[in-house]
TORRO-285538 format. One record per residue (C-alpha): x, y, z. Coordinates in Angstrom, 3 decimals, decimal comma. Layout:
BEGIN
+----------+----------+----------+
!        u !        v !        w !
+----------+----------+----------+
!        X !        Y !        Z !
...
+----------+----------+----------+
END
This chain:
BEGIN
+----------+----------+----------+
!        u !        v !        w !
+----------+----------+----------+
!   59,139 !  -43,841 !   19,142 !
!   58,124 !  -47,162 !   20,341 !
!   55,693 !  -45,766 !   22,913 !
!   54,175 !  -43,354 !   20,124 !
!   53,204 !  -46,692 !   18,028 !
!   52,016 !  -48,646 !   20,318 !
!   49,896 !  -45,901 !   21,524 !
!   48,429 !  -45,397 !   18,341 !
!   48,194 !  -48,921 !   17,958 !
!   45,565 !  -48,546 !   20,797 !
!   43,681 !  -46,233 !   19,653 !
!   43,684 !  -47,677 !   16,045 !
!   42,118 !  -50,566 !   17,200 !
!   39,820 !  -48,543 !   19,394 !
!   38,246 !  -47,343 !   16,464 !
!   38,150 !  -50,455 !   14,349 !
!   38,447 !  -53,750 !   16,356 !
!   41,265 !  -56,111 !   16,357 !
!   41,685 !  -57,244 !   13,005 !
!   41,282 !  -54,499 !   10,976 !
!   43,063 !  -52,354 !   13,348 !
!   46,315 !  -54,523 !   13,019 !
!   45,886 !  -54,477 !    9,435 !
!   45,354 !  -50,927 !    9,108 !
!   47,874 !  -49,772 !   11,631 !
!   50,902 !  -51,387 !   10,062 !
!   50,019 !  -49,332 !    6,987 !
!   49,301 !  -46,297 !    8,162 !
!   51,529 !  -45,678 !   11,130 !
!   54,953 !  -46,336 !    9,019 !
!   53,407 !  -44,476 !    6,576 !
!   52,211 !  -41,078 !    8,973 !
!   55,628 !  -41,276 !   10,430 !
!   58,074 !  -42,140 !    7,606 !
!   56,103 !  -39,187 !    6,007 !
!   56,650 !  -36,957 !    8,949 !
!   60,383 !  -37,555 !    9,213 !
!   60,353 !  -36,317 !    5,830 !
!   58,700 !  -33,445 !    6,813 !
!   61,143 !  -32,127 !    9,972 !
!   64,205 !  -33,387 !    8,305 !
!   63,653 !  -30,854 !    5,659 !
!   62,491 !  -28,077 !    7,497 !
!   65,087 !  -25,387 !    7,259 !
!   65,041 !  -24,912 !   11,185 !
!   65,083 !  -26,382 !   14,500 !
!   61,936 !  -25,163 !   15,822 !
!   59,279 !  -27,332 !   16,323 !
!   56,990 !  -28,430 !   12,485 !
!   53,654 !  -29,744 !   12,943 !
!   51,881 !  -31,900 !    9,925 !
!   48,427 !  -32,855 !   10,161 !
!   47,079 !  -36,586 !    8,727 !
!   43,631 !  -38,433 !    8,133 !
!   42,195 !  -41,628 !    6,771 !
!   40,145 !  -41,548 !    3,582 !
!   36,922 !  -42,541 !    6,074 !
!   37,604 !  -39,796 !    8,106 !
!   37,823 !  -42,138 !   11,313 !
!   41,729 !  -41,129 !   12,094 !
!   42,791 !  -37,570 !   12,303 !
!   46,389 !  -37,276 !   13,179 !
!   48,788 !  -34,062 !   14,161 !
!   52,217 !  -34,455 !   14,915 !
!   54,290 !  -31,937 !   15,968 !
!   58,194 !  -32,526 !   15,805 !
!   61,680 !  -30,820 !   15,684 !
!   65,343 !  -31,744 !   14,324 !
!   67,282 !  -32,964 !   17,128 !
!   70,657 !  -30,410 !   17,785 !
!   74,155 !  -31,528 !   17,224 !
!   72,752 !  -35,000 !   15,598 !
!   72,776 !  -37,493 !   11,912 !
!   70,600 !  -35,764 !    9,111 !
!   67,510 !  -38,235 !    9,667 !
!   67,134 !  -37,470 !   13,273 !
!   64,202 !  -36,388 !   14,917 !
!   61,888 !  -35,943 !   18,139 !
!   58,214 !  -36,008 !   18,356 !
!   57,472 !  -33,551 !   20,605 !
!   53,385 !  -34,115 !   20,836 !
!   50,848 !  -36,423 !   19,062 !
!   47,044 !  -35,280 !   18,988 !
!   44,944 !  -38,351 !   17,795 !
!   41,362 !  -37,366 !   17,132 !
!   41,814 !  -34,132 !   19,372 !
!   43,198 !  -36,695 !   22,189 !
!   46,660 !  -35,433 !   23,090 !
!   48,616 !  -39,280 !   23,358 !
!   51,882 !  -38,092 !   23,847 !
!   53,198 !  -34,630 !   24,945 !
!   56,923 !  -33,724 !   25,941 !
+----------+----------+----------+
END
């Protein structure tokens, strides 16, 4: 999870410099993720969900696609892939 974060970190601040990039991606990337958790954690299933994001501005367009991990607590997940802006940034 730590690679996924600081690989959108990257990218956030690709798109909007340093400073506002910091700012905005310790909003946003808690917020994508914590939502996304929410998401596969409820999902009836262990096959892989998928959950699309984007800023207001349109600059960030997110897609995660994730699965409940077998045999494991309630809360616990796997991303399996992370498209950012039609980049694929992490694939299993």
């Amino acid at each position: 999870m730590d690679e996924l974060r600081a690989k959108l970190l990257h990218e956030i601040i690709g798109i909007y410099g340093p400073g506002q990039g910091m700012s905005i991606a310790s909003v946003i990337v808690p917020a994508f993720i914590g939502d996304f958790q929410k998401v596969v954690c409820d999902s009836s299933s262990f096959d892989e969900v998928s959950e699309e994001y984007m800023t207001e501005d349109k600059k960030i367009h997110l897609e995660l696609f994730g699965r409940k991990r077998i045999g494991k607590g309630a809360d616990d997940f796997v991303i399996t892939r992370c498209v950012f802006n039609d980049k694929v940034i992490v694939s299993d």
